[in-house]
C-alpha positions as a printed Julia matrix, in Angstrom:
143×3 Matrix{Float64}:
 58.44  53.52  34.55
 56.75  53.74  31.03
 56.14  50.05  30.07
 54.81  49.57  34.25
 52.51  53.01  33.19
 51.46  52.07  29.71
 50.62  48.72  31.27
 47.97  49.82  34.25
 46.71  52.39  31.6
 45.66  49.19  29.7
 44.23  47.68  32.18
 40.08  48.32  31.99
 38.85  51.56  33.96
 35.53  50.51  35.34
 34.9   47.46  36.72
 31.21  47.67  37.76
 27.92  45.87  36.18
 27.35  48.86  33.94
 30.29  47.96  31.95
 30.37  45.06  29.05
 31.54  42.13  30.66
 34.53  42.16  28.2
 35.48  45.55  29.43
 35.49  44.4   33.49
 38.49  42.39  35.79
 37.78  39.54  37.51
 37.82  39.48  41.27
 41.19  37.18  40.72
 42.25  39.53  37.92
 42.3   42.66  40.33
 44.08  40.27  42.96
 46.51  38.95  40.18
 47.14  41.54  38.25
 45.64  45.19  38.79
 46.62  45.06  42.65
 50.38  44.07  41.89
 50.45  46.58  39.61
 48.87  49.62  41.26
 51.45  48.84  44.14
 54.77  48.55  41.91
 53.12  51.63  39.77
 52.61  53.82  43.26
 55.79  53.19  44.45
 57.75  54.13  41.65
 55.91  57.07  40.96
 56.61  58.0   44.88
 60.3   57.16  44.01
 60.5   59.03  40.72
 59.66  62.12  42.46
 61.81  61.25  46.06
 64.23  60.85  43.01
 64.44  63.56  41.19
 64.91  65.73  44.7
 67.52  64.02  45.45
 69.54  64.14  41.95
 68.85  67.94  42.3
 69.79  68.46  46.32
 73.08  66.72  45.01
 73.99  68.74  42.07
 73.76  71.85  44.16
 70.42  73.05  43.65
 69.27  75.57  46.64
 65.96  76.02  45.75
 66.47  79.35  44.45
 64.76  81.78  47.23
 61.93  78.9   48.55
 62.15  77.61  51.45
 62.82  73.44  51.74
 59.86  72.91  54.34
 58.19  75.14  50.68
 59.7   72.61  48.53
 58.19  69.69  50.28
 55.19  70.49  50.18
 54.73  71.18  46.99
 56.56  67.64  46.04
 53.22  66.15  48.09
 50.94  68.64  46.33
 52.25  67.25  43.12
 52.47  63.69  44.62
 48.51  64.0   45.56
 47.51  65.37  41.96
 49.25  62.09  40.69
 47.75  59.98  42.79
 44.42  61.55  42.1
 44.5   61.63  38.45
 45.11  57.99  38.91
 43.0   56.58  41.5
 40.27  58.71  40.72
 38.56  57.09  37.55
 39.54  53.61  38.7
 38.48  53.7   42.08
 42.03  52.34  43.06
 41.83  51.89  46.49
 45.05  49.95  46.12
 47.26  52.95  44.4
 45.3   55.54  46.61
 46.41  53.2   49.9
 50.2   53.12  49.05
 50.04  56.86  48.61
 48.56  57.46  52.11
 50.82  55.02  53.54
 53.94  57.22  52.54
 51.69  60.39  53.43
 52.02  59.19  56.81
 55.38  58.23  56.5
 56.18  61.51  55.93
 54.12  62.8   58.63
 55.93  60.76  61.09
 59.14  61.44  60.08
 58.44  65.33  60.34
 56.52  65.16  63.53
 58.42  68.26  64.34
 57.92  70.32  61.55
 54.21  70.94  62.3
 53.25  72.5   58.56
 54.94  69.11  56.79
 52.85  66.75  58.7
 50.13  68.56  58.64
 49.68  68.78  54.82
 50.82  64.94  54.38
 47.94  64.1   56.59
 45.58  65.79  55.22
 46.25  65.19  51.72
 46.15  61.49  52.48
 42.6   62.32  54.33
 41.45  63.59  51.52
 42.09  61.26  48.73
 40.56  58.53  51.62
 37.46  60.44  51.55
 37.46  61.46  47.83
 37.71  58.14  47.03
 34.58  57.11  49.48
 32.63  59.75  48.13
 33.57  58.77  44.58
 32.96  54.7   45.35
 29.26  55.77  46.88
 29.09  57.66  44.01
 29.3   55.02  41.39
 27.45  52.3   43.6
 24.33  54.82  43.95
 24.69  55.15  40.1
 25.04  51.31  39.43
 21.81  50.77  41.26
């Protein structure tokens, strides 16, 4: 997961007019390269977390007193900080979209457990509308 990290991290932050044209992607540079790697970089950090659960579930861990429903929920509140910390500055759309896709994955998969869903949907509501507040944001500003 480090050389995927240290690789996107690389990879220019802004890509508006604003910035030096050294310092921007390409249209076929995001579609070649930043895309591929926001994907592969969302997904493992989604797995690295699914992960870790499950290496603790099966060395006995009980969650000390917390409740699992508890647990989960605080994996996607940790999940969502990820994601924002790095969609946020890049306006990764791309990242941010794989991230809401397993937010409703989640959701759907505890449609019965009301409190689970609930907080997967709206977390992935409101990274969708942080990031369209945040994109208006810096178009307003380009202008």
């Amino acid at each position: 997961m480090l050389p995927l990290l240290g690789a996107y991290l690389r990879l220019p932050v802004r890509t508006n007019d604003n910035t030096p044209r050294s310092d921007r992607l390409t249209a076929t540079q995001k579609l070649l390269i930043r895309n591929p790697l926001s994907i592969y970089l969302a997904w493992i950090s989604g797995a690295t977390i699914v992960n870790g659960a499950i290496a603790l579930r099966s060395w006995g861990w009980n969650g000390w007193i917390i409740n699992p429903a508890i647990w989960t929920i605080i994996m996607i509140l940790i999940a969502a900080f990820i994601t924002t910390a790095a969609t946020y500055p890049r306006l990764d759309f791309v990242y941010g979209g794989v991230f809401v896709w397993a937010m409703v994955a989640i959701a759907v998969r505890n449609q019965n457990n009301f409190i689970i869903a609930g907080v997967a949907i709206g977390v992935a509501i409101a990274l969708i509308l942080l990031l369209l507040s945040h994109s208006f944001s810096a178009l307003s500003r380009s202008e």
